[in-house]
C-alpha positions in Angstrom: 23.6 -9.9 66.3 26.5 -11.2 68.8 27.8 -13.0 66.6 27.6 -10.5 63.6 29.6 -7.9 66.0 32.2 -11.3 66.6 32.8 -11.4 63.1 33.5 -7.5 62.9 35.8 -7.5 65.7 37.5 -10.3 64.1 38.1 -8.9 61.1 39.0 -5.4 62.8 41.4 -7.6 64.6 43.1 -9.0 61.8 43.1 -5.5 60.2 45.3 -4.1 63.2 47.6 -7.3 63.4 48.4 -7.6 59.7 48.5 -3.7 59.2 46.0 -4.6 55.9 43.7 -2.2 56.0 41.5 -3.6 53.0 39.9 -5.6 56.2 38.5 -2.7 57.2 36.9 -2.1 53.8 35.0 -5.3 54.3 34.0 -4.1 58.1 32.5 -1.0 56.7 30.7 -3.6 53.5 29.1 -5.7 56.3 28.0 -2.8 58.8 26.7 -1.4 55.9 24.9 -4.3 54.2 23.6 -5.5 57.9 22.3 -1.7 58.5 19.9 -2.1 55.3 19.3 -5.4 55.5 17.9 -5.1 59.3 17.5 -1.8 60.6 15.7 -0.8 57.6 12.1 -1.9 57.1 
């Protein structure tokens, strides 16, 4: 889980630095994916 949240900040990171917003398109794809995949039984 800590290191899931790493990778999001990283890539939230990146979005703010580079001003490429399609990184936070992929943020909002793995919050999502790891929501169904493990907070949904």
């Amino acid at each position: 889980m800590r290191g899931f949240l790493g990778f999001l900040g990283f890539l939230g990171f990146n979005a703010f630095r580079t001003g490429d917003y399609s990184w936070l398109l992929w943020f909002l794809w793995f919050a999502w994916l790891y929501y169904f995949k493990h907070l949904r039984r």
